[in-house]
Every structure is written in C-alpha cells, then in structure tokens.
C-alpha positions as CSV (number, residue, x, y, z in Angstrom):
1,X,29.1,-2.6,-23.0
2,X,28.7,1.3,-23.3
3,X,25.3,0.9,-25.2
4,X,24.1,-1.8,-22.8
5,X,25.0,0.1,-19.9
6,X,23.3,3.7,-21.7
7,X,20.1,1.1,-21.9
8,X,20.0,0.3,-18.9
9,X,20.0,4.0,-17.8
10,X,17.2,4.7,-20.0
11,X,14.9,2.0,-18.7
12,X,15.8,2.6,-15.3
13,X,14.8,6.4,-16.3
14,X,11.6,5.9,-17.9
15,X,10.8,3.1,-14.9
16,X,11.2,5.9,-12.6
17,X,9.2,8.4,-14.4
18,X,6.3,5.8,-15.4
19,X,5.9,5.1,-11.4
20,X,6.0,8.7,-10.8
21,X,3.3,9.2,-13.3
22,X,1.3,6.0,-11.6
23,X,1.7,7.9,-8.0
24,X,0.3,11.1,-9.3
25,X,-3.0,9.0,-11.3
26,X,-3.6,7.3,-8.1
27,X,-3.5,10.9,-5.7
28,X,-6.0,12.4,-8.4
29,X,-7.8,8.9,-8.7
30,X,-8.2,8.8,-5.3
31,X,-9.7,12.5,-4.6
32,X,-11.7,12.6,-7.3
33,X,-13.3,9.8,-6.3
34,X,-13.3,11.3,-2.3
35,X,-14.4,14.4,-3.4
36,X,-16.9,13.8,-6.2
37,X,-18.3,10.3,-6.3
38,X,-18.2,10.3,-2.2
39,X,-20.2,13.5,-2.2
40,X,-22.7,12.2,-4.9
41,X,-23.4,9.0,-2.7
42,X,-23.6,11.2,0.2
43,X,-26.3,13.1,-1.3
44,X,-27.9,10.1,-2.7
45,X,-28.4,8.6,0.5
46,X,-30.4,11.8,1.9
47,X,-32.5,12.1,-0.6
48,X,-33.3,8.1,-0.1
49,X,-33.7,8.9,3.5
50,X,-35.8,12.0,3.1
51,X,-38.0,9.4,0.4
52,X,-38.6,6.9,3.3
53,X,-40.0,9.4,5.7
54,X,-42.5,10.6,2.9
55,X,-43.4,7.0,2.0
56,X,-45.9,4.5,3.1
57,X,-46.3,1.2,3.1
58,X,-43.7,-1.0,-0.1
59,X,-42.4,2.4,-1.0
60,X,-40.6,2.9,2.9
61,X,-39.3,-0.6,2.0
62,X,-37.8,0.4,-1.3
63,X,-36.8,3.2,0.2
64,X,-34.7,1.8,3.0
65,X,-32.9,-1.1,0.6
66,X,-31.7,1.3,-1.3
67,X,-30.4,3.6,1.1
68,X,-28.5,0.1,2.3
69,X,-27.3,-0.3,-1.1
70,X,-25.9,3.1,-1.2
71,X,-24.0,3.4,2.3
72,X,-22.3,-0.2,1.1
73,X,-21.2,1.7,-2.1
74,X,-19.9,4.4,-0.3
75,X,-18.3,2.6,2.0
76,X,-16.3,0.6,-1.1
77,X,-15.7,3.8,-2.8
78,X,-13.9,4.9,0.6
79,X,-12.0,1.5,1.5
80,X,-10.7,2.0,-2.5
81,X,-9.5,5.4,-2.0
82,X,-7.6,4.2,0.6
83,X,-6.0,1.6,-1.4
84,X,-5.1,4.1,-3.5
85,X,-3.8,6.6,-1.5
86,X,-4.2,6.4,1.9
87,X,-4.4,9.7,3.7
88,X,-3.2,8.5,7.1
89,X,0.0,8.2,5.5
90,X,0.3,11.9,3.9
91,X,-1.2,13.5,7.3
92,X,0.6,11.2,9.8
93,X,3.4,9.2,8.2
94,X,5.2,6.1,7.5
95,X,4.6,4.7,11.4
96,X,0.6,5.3,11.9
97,X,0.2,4.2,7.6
98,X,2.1,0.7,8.7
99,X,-0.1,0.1,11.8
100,X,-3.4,0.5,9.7
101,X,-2.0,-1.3,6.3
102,X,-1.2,-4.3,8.4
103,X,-4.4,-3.8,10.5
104,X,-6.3,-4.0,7.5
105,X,-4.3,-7.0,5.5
106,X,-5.6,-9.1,8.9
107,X,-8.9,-8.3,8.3
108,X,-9.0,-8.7,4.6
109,X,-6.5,-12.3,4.7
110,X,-6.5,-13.5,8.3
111,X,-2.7,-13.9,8.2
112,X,-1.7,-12.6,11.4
113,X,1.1,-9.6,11.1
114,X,3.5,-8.7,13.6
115,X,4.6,-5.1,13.4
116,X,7.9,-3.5,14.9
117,X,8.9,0.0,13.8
118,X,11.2,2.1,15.6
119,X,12.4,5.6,15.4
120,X,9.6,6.6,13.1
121,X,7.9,9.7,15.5
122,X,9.7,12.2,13.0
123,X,8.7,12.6,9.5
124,X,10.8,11.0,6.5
125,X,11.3,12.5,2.9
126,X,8.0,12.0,1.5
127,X,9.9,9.7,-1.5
128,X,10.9,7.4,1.2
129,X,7.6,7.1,3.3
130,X,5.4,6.8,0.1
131,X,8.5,3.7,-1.8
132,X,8.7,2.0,1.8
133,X,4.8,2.1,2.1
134,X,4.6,0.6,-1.5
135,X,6.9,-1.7,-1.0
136,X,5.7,-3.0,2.3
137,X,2.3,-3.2,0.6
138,X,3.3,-4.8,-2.3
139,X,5.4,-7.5,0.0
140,X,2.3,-8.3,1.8
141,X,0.2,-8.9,-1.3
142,X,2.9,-11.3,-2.8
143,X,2.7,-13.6,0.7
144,X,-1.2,-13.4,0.3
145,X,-1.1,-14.9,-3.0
146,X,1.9,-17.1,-3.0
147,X,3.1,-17.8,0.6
148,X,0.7,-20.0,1.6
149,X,1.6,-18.7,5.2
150,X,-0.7,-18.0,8.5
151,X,1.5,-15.3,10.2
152,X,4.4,-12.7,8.9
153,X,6.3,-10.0,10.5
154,X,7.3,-6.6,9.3
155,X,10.2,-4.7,10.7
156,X,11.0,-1.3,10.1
157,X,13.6,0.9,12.2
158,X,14.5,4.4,11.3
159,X,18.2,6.0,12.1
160,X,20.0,9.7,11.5
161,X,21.7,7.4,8.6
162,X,19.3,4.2,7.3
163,X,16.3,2.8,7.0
164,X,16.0,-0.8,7.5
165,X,13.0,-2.7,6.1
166,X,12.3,-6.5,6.5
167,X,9.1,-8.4,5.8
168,X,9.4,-12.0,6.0
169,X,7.0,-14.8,6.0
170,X,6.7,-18.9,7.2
171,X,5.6,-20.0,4.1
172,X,6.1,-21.5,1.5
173,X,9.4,-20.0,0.2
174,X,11.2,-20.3,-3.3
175,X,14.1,-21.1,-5.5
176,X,16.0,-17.6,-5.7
177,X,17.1,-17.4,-9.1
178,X,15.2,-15.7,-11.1
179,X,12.9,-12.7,-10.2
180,X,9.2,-11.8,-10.7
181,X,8.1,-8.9,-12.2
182,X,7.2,-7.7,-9.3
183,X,10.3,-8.6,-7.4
184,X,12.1,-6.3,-10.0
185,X,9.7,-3.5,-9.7
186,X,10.5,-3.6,-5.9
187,X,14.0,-3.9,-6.5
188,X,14.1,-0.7,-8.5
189,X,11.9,0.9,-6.5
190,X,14.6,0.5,-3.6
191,X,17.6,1.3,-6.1
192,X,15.8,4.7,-6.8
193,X,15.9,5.5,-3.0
194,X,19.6,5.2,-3.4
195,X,19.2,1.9,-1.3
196,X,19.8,-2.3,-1.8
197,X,17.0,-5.1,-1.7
198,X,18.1,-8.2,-0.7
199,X,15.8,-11.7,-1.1
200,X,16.4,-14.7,0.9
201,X,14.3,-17.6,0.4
202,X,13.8,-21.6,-0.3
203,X,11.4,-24.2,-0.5
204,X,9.4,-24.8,2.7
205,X,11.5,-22.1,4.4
206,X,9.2,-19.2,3.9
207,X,11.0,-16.0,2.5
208,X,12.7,-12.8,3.6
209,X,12.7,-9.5,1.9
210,X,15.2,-6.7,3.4
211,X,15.7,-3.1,2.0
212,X,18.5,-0.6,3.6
213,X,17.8,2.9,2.6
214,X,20.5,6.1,3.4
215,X,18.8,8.9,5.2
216,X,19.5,12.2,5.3
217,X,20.8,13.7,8.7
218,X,17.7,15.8,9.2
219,X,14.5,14.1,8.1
220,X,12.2,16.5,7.9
C-alpha cells in the first residue's frame, strides 16, 4: 500500500508538471504566432494591396484574391491564438474569458449556453482562473462531441471561501462508472486546486459536472 500510494504521488506529480509544461507551450505558441506569423501576414497583405493599385487589368484581379486569401489566414491564425491562450482572460479575468468562450462555442456549435457567474469583478489566483477556464472549456467540448444536446448552462459563483463551478447539459447523459481520459484529466486538474469534481449523469438524463474550489481570503 506504501508503494502504491508513493505511485500515485508521482503520477499525480509529473501530471501536474506535464500540464504546467503544456500551459507554458501554448503562452509561447500562441505569441509567437501573434507576434510573428500575425505580423508576416500583416505585411503580406500591404504589399498585395500596394500590387493591386500598380496593376492593370488580370493582374488587379490576382491581386485582390490573394489579398482575400491572406486576411482569411490571418484571421485563422488569430481565432487559433485565442484557442490557445486567450488574452481576454490574462488582461480581464475569469468573468469577461467565460462570457466570450461561451459566446464563441454558440457560434462555432449552435448549442445555446446559458451563463451565470457571480462575484467574479475581483481577480482570482491566476492557477485558478486559467484550471476553471480549462475546465470549463474542456466541459463544453465534451457536450459538443458526445451530448447530443441543443442548450447547456454554466454556473460559476465566486466567495471569500469557494469557488463553485457547474456545467451541465440536456443530453444524452451516461452510465457513471468508469471515467474518460478526459474526465480524469479534469478531475486532477480540480484536485491540484486543492478542490473536488463531482459527475452526475445517466442515460437520456443529460449530465452534470460540479467543481468546489477553496479560495483564499484575499484574491488578489
């Protein structure tokens, strides 16, 4: 039991440590790409412009499509830097990140979303606005590939002592006894915040995921 037990501390270590790792790849990802490949296109696309204005005839044509073809690319290259990062949520916080990741999983899924937070005006630990963010995200992609549901809700209230998170769906649901990869990676991710997960769910009764994290006093 000691050596299962010293185990399970190590994998729960090197978990932690392999997501911190992923966080930090995606912030560098993600400017790299802001910063260099956004300022390439950028450039790309006055040059292309500056080309059309000199140009007659098929060449003002050429010209212009590609110009098109370049502002689409940059705006990819954006809407994937945000996946990766989203800045709203590093210059604003967990309350304004919430309101334009569920604006933007309508628009990309057409499952409607309906967003409550509370008590999130004042900035959290930055662990526990970027692991409630995750796993916010991470709850919505799972009901966009497996709930089979048209609406979902997401609750999320901040006090001096907790915060609660809920995301549930009226889907699909499933048998509760055995967890998904990414069910566990959530789980941990919630145990590493010093918080629990909870899963309720069944067949035809959609699903509901709930995390309680402890707060400091002061959030800062």
């Amino acid at each position: 039991r000691d050596c299962e037990r010293r185990l399970r501390q190590e994998v729960q270590k090197y978990s932690v440590e392999l997501r911190h790792a992923h966080e930090t790849e995606r912030h560098r990802v993600a400017r790299e790409l802001h910063d260099e490949v956004g300022q390439t296109l950028t450039a790309l696309n006055y040059t292309l412009e500056r080309m059309a204005l000199h140009s007659s005839g098929t060449g003002i044509e050429i010209a212009k499509e590609a110009s098109s073809l370049v502002a689409d690319l940059t705006s990819r290259v954006g809407d994937l830097c945000l996946a990766l990062r989203p800045h709203v949520l590093d210059d604003f916080g967990l309350g304004p990140a919430l309101i334009w990741l569920t604006q933007r999983f309508e628009q990309q899924t057409g499952i409607l979303v309906e967003l409550l937070h509370d008590g999130l005006a004042k900035r959290l630990p930055r662990e526990v606005e970027l692991g409630v963010y995750r796993l916010i995200q991470e709850a919505l992609t799972n009901i966009a590939r497996h709930a089979g549901a048209k609406r979902c809700a997401v609750r999320c209230a901040s006090s001096p002592e907790n915060l609660v998170v809920s995301v549930r769906d009226y889907g699909v649901g499933f048998q509760v006894d055995r967890l998904s990869s990414g069910l566990r990676g959530m789980d941990e991710r919630v145990q590493e915040l010093g918080g629990r997960l909870t899963i309720r769910s069944s067949p035809g009764q959609g699903t509901c995921i709930r995390a309680k994290i402890p707060l400091p006093i002061k959030a800062w």
